[in-house]
MARMI-515540 format. One record per residue (C-alpha): residue number from 1; residue in three letters; x, y, z. Coordinates in nm, 4 decimals, always signed. Layout:
+-----+------+----------+----------+----------+
: pos : code :        X :        Y :        Z :
+-----+------+----------+----------+----------+
: NUM :  ala :        X :        Y :        Z :
...
+-----+------+----------+----------+----------+
// end
This chain:
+-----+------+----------+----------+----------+
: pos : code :        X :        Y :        Z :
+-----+------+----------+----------+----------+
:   1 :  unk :  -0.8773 :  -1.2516 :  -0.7168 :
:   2 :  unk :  -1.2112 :  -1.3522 :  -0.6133 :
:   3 :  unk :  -1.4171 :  -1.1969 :  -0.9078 :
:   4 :  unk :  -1.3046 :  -1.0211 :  -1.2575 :
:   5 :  unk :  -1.2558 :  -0.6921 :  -1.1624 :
:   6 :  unk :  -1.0202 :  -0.7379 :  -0.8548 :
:   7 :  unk :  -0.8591 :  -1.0347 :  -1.0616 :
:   8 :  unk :  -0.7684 :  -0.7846 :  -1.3263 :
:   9 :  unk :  -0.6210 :  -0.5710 :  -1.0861 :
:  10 :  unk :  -0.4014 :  -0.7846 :  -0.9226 :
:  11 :  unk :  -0.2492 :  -0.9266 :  -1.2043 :
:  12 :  unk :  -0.2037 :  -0.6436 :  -1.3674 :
:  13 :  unk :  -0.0226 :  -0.4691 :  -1.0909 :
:  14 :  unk :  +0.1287 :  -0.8471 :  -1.0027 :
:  15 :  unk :  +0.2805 :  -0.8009 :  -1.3831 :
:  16 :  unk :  +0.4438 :  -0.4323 :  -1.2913 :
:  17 :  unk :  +0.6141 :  -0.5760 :  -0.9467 :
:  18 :  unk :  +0.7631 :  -0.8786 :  -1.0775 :
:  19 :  unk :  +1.1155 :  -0.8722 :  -1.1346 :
:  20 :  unk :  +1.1324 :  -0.5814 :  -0.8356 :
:  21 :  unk :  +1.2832 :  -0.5853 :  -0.5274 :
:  22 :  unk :  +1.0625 :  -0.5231 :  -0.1815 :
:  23 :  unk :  +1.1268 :  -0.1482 :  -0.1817 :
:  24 :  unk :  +1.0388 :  -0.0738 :  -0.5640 :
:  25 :  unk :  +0.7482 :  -0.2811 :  -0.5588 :
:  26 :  unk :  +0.6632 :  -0.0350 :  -0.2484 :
:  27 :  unk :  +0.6811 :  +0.2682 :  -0.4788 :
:  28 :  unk :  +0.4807 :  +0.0868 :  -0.7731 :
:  29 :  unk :  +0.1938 :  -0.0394 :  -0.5533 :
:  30 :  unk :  +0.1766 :  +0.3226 :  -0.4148 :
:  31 :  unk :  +0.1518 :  +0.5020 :  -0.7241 :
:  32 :  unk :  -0.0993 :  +0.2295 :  -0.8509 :
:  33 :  unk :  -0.3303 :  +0.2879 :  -0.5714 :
:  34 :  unk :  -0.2794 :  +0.6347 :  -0.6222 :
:  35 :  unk :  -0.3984 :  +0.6232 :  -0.9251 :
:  36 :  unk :  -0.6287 :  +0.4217 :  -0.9375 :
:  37 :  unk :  -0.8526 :  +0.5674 :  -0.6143 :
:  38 :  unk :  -0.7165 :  +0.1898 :  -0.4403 :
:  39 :  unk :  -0.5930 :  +0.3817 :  -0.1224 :
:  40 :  unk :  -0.7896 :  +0.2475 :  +0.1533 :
:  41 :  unk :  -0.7561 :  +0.3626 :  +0.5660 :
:  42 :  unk :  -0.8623 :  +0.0911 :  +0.7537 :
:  43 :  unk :  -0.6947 :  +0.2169 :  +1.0791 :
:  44 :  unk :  -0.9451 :  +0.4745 :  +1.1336 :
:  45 :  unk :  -1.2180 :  +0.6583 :  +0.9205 :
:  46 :  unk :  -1.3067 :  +0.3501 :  +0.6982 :
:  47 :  unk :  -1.3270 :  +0.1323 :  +0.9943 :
:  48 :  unk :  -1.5624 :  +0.3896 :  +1.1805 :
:  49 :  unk :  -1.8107 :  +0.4845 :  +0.9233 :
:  50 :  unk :  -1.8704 :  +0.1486 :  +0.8532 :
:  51 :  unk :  -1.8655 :  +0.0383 :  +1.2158 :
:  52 :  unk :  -1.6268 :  -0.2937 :  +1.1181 :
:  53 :  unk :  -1.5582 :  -0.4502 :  +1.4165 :
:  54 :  unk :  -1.1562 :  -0.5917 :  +1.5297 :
:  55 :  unk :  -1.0993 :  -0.9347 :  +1.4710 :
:  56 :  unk :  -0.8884 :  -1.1647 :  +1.6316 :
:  57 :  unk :  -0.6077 :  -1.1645 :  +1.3734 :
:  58 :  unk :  -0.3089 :  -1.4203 :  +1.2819 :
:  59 :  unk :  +0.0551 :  -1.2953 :  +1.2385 :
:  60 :  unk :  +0.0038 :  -1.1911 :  +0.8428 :
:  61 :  unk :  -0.2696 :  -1.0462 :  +0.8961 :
:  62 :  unk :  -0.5271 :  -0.7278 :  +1.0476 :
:  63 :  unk :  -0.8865 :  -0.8197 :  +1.0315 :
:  64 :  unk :  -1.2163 :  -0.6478 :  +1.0465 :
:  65 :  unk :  -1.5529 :  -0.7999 :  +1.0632 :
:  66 :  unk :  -1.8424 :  -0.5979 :  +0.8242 :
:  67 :  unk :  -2.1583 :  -0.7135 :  +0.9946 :
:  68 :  unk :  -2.3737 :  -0.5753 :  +0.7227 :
:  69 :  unk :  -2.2085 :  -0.6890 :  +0.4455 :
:  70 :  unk :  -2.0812 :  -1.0359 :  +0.5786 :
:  71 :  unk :  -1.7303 :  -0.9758 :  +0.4604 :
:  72 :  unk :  -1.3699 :  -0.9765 :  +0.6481 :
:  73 :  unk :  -1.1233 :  -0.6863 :  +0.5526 :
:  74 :  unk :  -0.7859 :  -0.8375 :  +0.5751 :
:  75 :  unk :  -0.4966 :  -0.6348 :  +0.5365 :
:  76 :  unk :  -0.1840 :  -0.8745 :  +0.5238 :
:  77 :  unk :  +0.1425 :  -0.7752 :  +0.6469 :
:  78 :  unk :  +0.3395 :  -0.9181 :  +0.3841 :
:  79 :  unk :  +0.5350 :  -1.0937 :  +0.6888 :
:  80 :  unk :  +0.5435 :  -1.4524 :  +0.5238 :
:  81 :  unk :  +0.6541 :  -1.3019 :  +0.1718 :
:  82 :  unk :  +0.9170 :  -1.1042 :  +0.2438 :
:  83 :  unk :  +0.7575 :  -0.7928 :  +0.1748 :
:  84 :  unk :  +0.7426 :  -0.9077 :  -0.1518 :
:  85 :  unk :  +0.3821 :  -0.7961 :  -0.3106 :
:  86 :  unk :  +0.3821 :  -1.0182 :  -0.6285 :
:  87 :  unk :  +0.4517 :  -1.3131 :  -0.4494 :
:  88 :  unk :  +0.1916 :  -1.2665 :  -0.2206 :
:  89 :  unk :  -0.0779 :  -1.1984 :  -0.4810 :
:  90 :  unk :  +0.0297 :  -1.5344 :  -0.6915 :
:  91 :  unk :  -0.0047 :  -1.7323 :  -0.3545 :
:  92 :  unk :  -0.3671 :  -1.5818 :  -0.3334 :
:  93 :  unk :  -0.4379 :  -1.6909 :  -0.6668 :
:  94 :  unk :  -0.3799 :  -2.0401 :  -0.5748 :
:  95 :  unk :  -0.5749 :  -1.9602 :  -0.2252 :
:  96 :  unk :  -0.8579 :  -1.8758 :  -0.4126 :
:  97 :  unk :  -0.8280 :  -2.1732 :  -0.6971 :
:  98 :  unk :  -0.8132 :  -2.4570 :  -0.4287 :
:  99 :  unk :  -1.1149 :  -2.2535 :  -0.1672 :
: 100 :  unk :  -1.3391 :  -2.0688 :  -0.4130 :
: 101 :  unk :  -1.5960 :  -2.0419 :  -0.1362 :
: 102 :  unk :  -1.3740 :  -1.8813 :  +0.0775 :
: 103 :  unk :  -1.1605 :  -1.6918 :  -0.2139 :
: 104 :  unk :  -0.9483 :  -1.3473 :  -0.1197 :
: 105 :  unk :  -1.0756 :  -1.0529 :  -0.3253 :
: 106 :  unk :  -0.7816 :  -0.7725 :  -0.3545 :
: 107 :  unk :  -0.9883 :  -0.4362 :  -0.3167 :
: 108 :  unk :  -0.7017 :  -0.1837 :  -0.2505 :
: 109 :  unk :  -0.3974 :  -0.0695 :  +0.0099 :
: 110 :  unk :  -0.3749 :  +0.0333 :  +0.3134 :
: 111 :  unk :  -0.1326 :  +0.3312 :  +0.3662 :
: 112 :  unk :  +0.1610 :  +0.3471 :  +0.6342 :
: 113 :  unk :  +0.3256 :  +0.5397 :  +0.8506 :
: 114 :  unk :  +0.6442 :  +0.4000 :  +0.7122 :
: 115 :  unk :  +0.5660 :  +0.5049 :  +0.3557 :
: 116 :  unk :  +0.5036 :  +0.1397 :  +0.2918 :
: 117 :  unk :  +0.0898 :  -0.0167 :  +0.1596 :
: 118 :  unk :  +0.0096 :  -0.3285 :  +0.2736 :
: 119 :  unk :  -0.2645 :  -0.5201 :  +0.0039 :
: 120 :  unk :  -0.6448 :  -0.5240 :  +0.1595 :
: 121 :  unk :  -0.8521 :  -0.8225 :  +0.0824 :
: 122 :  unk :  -1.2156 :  -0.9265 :  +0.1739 :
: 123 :  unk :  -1.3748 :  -1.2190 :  +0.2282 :
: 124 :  unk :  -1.6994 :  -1.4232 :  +0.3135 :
: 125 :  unk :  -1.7418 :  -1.3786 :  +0.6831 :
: 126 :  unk :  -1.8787 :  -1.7807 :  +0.7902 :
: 127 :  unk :  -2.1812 :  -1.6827 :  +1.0405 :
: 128 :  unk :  -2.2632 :  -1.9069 :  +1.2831 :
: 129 :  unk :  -1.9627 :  -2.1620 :  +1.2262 :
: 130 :  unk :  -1.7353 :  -2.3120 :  +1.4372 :
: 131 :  unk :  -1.3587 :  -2.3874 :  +1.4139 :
: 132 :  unk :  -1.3073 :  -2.7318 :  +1.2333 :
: 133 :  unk :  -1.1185 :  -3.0640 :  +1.4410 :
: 134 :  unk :  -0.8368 :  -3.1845 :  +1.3100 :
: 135 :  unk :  -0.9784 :  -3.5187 :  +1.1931 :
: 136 :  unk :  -1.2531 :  -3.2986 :  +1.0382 :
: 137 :  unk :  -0.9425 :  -3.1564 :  +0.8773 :
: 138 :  unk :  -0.7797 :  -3.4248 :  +0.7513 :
: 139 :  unk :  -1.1250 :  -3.5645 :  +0.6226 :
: 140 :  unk :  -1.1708 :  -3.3009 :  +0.4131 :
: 141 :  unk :  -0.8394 :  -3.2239 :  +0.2646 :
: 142 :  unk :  -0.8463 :  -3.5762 :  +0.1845 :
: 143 :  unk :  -1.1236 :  -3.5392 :  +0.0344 :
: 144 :  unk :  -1.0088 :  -3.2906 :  -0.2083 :
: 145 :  unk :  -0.6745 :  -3.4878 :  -0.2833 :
: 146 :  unk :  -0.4611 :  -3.3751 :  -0.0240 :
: 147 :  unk :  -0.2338 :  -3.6023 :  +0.1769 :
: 148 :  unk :  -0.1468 :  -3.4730 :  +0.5253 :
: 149 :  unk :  +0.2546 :  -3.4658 :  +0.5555 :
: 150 :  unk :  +0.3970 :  -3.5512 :  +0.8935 :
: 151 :  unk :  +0.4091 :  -3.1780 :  +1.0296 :
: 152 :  unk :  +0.1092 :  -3.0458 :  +1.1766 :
: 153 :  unk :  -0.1245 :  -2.8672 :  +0.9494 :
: 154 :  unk :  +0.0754 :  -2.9303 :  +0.6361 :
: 155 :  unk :  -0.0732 :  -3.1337 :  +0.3614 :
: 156 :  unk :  +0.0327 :  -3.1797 :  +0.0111 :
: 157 :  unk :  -0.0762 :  -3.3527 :  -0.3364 :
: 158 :  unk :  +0.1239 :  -3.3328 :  -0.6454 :
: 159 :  unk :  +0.0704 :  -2.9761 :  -0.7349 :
: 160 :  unk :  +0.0628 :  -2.7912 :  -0.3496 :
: 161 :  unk :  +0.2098 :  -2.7968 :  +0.0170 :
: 162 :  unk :  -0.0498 :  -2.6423 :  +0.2169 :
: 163 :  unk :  +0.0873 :  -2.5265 :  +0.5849 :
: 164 :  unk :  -0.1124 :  -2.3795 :  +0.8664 :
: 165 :  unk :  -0.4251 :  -2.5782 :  +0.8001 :
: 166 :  unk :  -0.5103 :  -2.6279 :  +1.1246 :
: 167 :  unk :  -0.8656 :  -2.5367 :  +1.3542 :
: 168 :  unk :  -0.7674 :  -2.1750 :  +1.3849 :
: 169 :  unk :  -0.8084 :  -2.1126 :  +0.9742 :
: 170 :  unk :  -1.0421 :  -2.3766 :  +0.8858 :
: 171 :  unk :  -1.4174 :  -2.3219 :  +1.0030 :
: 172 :  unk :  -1.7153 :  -2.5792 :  +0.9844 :
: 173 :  unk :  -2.1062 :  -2.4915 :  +0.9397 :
: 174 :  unk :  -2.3886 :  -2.7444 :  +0.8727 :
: 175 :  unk :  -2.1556 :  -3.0168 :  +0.6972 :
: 176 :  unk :  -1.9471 :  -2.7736 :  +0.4642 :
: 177 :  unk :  -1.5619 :  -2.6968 :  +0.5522 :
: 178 :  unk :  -1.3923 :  -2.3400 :  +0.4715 :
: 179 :  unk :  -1.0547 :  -2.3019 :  +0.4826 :
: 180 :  unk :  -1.0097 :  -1.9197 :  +0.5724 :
: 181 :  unk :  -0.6354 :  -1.8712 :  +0.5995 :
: 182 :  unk :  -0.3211 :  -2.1271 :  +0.4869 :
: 183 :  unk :  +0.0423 :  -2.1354 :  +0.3189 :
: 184 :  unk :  +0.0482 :  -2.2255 :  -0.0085 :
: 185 :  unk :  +0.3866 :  -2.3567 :  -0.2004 :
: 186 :  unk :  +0.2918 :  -2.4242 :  -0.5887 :
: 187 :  unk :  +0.5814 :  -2.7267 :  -0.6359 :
+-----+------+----------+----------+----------+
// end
C-alpha cells in the first residue's frame, strides 16, 4: 500500500484476517505487529520525539503532521468498516489505485487501551495547498471518469462509488487536485 514493502505487508496480513470476525482479526493483527516490530505509539513517545504536530482529524481517523518529513500519520479507527481490518486494507488498495499521488502507506499499529490496534498509515502532507471547491471537484473527478451521483460528494463510474469527496478531503496546489480522504465501494 503505497510502495512494495508496506504493500507486502498488508496483503499478507489482509490474507490471515479474511474469513475472521472483528475480534479474531484483533488477536491476528496483534500478534503480527508483535512480531514483526509493527507496534507503533502514536499517543505519546512517537509523537514527542518526533515533534508531529495534531491535526484536525475526520471521524475514521487520528492525524499527525511530520514537518520534517512531509508525511501525515493516520491512524484509522476502523469506524466505517466495522472493525473489520481486511476490509479496510482492500478499500485502501483501491484508495491508493485511483490517487497514487496521494496513496496510504500501512507502516504498523497503534496499540489500545482496550486490547484492540488500530492500522497506522502515512501520507504526502500537500504544503501550501488549499481545500478544493466543489466545481473544482466535480471538474476533476470528471476528468478521471467519474460521474457525480445526486448525493453530495458521491461520484461513481462503472467500477467505484466514491463518497465523502467533498472540500474537506480534497486539496488543490498550483493546478493539481489530491484527494486525501474518501469512501470507496468496488461494485
Amino acid at each position: 500500500m503505497g510502495d512494495k514493502a508496506s504493500s507486502a505487508d498488508a496483503r499478507g496480513l489482509r490474507a490471515q484476517l479474511e474469513g475472521l470476525n472483528s475480534a479474531e482479526q484483533q488477536k491476528v493483527a496483534y500478534q503480527w505487529a508483535l512480531a514483526n516490530d509493527k507496534l507503533m505509539d502514536l499517543l505519546g513517545d512517537f509523537v514527542n520525539e518526533r515533534k508531529l504536530l495534531v491535526f484536525k482529524s475526520g471521524n475514521e481517523f487520528e492525524n499527525w503532521i511530520d514537518p520534517v518529513l512531509n508525511l501525515v500519520y493516520k491512524m484509522n479507527t476502523l469506524m466505517h468498516v466495522g472493525g473489520n481490518i481486511a476490509k479496510l486494507f482492500e478499500r485502501i488498495e483501491h484508495f491508493n489505485t485511483l490517487f497514487p499521488s496521494t496513496a496510504l502507506r500501512f507502516v504498523g499499529f497503534q496499540p489500545m487501551s482496550s486490547g484492540n490496534v488500530y492500522p497506522i498509515f502515512v501520507q504526502p502532507f500537500v504544503s501550501n495547498s488549499r481545500f478544493a471547491t466543489d466545481d473544482e471537484i466535480r471538474e476533476y473527478m470528471g476528468r478521471i471518469g467519474f460521474n457525480q451521483m445526486n448525493e453530495e460528494g458521491y461520484f461513481e463510474n462503472d467500477m467505484y462509488i466514491l463518497s465523502d469527496i467533498k472540500p474537506k478531503n480534497v486539496l488543490y496546489m498550483d493546478g493539481d487536485m489530491y484527494v486525501i480522504d474518501a469512501e470507496i465501494l468496488k461494485k
